[in-house]
MARKOL-274012 format. One record per residue: x, y, z of N, C-alpha, C in turn; residue in one letter. Coordinates in steps of 0.1 Angstrom, whole numbers, plus 2048, in hexadecimal, padded with zeros to 3 digits. Atoms other than C-alpha are relative to their C-alpha. Layout:
N
XYZXYZXYZA
...
REM end
This chain:
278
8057F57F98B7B0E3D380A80680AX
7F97F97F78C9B253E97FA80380EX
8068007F58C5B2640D7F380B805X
8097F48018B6B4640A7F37FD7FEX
80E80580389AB3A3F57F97F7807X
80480A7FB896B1C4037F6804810X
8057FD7F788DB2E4247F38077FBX
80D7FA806875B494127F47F37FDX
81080880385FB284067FF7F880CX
80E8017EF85DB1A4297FA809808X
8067F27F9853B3A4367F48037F8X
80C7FB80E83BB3D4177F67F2807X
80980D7FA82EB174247FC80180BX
8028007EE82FB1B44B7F38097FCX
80C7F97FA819B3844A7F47FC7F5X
80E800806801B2B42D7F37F9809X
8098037F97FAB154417FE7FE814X
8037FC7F47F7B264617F58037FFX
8107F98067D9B3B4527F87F17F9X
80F8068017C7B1E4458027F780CX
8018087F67CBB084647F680780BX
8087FB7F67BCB254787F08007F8X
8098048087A2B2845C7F87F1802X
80780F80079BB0245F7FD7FC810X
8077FF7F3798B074887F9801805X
80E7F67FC782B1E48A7F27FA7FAX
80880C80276BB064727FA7F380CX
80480C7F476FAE74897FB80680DX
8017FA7F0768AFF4A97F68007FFX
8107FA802749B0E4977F67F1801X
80B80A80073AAEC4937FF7FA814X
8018067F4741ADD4B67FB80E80AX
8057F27F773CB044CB7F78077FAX
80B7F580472FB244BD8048047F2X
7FB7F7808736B3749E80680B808X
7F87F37FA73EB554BB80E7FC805X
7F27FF7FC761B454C28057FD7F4X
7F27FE80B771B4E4A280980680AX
7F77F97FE783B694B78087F9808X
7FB80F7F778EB494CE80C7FB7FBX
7F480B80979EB384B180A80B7FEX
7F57F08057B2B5D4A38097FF811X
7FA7F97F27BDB5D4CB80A7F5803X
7FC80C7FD7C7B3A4CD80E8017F8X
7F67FF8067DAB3E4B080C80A806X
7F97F67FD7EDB5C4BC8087FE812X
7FD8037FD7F1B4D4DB80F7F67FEX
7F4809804807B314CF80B80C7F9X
7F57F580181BB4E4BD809807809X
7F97F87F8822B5E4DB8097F6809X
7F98077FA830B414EE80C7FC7F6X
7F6802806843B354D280B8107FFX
7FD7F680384FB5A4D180F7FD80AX
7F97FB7F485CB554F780D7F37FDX
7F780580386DB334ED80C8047F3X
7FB7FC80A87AB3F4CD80C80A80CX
7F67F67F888EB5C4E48087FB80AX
7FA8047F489AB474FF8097F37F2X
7F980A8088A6B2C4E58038047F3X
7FF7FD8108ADB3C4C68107F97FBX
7EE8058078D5B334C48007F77FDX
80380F8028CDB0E4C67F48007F7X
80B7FE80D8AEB174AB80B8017F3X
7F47FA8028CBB244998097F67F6X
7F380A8058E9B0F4967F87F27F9X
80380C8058CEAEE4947F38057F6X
80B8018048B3AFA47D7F67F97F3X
8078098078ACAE14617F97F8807X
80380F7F98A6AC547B7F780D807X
80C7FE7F9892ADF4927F58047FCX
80A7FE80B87CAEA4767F87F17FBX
8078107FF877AC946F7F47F9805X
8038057F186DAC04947F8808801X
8087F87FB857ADC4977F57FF7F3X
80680580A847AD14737F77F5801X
80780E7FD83EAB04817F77FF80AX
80B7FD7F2832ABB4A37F28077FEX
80C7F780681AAD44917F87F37FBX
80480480B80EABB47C7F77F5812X
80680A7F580BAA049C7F5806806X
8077F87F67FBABE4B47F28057FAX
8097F68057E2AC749B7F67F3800X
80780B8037D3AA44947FE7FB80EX
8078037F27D2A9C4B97FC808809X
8067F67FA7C5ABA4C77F08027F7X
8097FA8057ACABC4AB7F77F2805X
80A80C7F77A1A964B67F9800810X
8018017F17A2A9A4DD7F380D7FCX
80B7F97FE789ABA4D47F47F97FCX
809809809773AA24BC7FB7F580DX
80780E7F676EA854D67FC80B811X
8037FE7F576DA9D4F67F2801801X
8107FD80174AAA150380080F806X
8027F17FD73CAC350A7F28027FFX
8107FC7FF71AAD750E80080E7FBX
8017F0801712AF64FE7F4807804X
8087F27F8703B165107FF80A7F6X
8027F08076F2B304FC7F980980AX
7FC7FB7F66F9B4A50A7F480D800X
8077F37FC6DDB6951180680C809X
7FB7F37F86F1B7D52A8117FE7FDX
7EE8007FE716B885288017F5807X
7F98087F771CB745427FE7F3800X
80580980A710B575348097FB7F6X
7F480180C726B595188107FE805X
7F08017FA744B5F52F7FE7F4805X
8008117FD73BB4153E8037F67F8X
80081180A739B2852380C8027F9X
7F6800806758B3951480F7F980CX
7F98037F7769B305368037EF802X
8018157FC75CB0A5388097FC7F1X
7F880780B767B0450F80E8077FDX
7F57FB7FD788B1751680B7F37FEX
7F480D7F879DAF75247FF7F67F0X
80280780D78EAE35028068087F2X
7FA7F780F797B014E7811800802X
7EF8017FA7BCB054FA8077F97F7X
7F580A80B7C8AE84E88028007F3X
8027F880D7C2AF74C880D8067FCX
7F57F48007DBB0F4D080E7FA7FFX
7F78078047F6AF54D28097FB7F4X
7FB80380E800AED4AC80580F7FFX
7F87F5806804B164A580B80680DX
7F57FF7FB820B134BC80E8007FCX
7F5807808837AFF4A78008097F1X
7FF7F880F82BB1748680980C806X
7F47F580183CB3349980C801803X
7F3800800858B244A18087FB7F5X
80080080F85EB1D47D80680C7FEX
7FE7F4809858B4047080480880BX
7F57F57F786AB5749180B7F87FCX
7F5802803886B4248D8048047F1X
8007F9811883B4746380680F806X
7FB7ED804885B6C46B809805807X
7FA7FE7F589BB654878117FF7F8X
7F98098078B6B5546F80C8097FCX
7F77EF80A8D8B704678047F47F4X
7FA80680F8E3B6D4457F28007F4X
80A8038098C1B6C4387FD810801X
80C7F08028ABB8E4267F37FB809X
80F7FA7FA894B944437F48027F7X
8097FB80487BBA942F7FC7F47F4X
80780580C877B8C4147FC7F6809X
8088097F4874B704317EF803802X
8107FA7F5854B874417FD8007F2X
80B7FD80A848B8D41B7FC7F67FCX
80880F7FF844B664157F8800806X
80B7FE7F6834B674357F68017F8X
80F7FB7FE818B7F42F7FF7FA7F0X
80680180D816B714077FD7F1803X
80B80B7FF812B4D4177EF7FF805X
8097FE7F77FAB584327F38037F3X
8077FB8097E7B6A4117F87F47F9X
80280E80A7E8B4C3FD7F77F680AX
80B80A7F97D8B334177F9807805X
80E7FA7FA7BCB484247FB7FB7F4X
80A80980D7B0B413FE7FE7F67FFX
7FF80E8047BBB213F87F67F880DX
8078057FC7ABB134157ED8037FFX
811800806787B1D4097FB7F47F7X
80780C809782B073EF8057F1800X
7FF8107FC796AE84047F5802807X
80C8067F977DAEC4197F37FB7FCX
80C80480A75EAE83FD8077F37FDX
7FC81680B771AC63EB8047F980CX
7FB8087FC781AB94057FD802812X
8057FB7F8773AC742880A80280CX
7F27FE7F5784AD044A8077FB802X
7F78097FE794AB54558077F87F9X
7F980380C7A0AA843580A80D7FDX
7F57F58047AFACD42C80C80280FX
7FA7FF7F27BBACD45180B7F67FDX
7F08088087D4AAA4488088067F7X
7F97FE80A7DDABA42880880C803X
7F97F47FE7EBADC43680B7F880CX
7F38037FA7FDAC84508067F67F9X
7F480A81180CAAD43480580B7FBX
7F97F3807816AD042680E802806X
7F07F77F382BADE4458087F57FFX
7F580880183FABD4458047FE7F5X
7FC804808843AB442680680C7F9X
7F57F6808850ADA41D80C801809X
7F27F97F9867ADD43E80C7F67FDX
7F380F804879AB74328058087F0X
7FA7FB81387DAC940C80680C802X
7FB7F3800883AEC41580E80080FX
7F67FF7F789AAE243480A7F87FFX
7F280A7FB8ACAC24358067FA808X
7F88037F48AFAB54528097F27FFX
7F580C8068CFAA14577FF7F6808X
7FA8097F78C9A8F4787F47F97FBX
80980B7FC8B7A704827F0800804X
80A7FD7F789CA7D4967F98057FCX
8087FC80788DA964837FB7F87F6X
80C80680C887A844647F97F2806X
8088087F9876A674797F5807803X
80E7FB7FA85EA7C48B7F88047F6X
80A80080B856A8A4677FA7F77F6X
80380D80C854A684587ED7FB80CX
80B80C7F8839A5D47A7F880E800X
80D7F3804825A804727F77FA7F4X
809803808821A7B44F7F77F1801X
80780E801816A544577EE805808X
80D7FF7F97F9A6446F7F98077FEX
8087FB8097EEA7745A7FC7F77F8X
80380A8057ECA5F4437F37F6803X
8078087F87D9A4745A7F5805803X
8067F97FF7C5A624637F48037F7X
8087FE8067B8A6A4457F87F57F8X
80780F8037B1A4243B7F77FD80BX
80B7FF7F979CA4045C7F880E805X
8057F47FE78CA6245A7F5800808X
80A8057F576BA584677FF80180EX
7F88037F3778A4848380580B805X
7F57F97F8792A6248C7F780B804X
80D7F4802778A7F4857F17FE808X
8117FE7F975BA7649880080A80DX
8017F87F974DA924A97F97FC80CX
8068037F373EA8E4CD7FA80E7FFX
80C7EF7FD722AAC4C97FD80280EX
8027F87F171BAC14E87F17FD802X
80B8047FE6FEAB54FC7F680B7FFX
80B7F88016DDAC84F77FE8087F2X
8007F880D6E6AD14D37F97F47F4X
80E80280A6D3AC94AF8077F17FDX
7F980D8066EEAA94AA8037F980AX
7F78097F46F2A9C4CC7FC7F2806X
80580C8036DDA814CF7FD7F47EFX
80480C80C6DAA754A980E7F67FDX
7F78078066F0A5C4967FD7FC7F0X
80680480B6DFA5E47880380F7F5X
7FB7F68086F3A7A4648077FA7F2X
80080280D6F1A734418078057F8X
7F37FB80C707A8A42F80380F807X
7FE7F77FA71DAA543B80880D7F6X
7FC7F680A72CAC442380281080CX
7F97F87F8743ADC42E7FB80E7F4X
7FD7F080C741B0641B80A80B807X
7F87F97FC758B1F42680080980DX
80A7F87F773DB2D4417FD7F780AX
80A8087F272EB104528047F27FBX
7FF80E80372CAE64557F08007FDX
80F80180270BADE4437FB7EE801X
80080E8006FDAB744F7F37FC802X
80E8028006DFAA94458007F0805X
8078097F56CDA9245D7F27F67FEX
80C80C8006B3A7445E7FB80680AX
8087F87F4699A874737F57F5806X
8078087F5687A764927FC80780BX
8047FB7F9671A844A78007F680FX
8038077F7678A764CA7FB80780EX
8017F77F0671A804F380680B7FFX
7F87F97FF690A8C4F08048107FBX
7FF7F580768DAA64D680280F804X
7FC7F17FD698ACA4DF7FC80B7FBX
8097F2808687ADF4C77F27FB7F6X
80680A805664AD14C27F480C7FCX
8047F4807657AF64B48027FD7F3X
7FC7FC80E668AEC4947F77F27FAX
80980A80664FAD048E7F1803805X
80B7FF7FD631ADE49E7F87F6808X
80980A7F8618ACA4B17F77F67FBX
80880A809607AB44958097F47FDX
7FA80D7FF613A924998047FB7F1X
802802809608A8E47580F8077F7X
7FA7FA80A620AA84668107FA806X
7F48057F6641A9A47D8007F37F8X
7FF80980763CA7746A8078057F2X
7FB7FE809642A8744C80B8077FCX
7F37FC7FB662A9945580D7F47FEX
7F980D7FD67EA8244C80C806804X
7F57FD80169FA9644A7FD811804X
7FA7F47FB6ADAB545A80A8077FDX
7F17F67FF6C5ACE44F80780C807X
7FA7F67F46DDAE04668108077FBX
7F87FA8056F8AF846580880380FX
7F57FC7F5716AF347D7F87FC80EX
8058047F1704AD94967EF80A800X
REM end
């Protein structure tokens, strides 16, 4: 392959899976927050673009002269930032506020702020990938950005139907096993350093996805429909919502005790509960 090419298909990879990573964000956010901070995750993302924008400018000549090994390095970091940001949100604790007045909503968007932030950290390393890609002389610009928008195109679909077989956090490993394993084939790095960091990426992923359970356990927000059980029986992901059916138990505790009525009798006979996104 020719350098040329070679670039167009990490630029075709970077951004596929930029768009499904935000895609598989905005999932994990919806189960632990609201469904109303999609526009959170779209910001988050765009964030990290813009910072990488400012490094990219201030470093581009050393982007430049080293960029197999920094593609590399920025392949492995993505991959590390995304799996420990997506954990630190999974175990944090939190409370959710539904919100009835504006102000209300600005609030609870202000308290889960400092927790979504870290989110924003993995599409940092995607755009310093693809500005440098388009940053690169010697290369066709206009075919660089047309990869782009035809990976971006390509993973908005493709992640639909990982998320039915294989669900978030499974498709979430496999898009970042992607980013490294295309920037070591499409780039080359020659030094030391890089291909280590991408060798102790793909291992944690790896690891990751052998203790899934474990790594993935969610710490639900207090006062919500999952926050006191432990008795979640099966969970199924669709392209819309997390659907997780529950061993139902009427205790003190219960929070919504409209949805069984006041007949002791009919509460017995209730065993399981289905919910959509907590």
């Amino acid at each position: 392959m020719t350098s040329s090419a070679r670039a167009q298909a990490l630029a075709f990879v970077a951004a596929f899976v930029t768009l499904a990573a935000q895609v598989l964000v905005h999932r994990i956010v919806s189960v632990k927050l609201l469904n109303n901070y999609a526009f959170l995750v779209i910001s988050l993302a765009m964030l990290g673009f813009a910072v990488s924008g400012v490094i990219v400018t201030r470093y581009l000549r050393r982007f430049i002269d080293d960029f197999p090994d920094t593609a590399a390095l920025c392949a492995a970091l993505f991959a590390l930032t995304m799996v420990g940001s997506a954990i630190v949100f999974y175990w944090a604790p939190t409370s959710i506020t539904y919100a009835h007045t504006r102000l209300d909503f600005v609030s609870a968007l202000l308290r889960s702020m400092p927790l979504a932030l870290i989110l924003g950290i993995p599409f940092v390393f995607c755009g310093l990938i693809l500005g440098t890609l388009l940053s690169l002389p010697g290369l066709p610009t206009p075919r660089i950005y047309g990869a782009d928008l035809l990976g971006s195109a390509v993973g908005a679909v493709a992640v639909l139907p990982a998320l039915i077989h294989i669900g978030a956090e499974r498709a979430m490993l496999a898009t970042c096993a992607l980013m490294v394993a295309g920037a070591l084939v499409f780039t080359r790095p020659r030094r030391t350093p890089a291909r280590a960091l991408a060798a102790v990426a793909l291992l944690v992923l790896l690891t990751a996805t052998v203790l899934h359970d474990r790594v993935f356990q969610m710490r639900y927000p207090d006062r919500s429909m999952l926050a006191d059980t432990r008795n979640i029986q099966h969970i199924a992901w669709d392209p819309v919502a997390r659907i997780e059916l529950t061993r139902f138990t009427v205790g003190p505790g219960f929070m919504y005790p409209s949805f069984v009525g006041n007949n002791p009798e009919y509460a017995k006979r209730v065993r399981y509960m289905v919910t959509q996104n907590n």
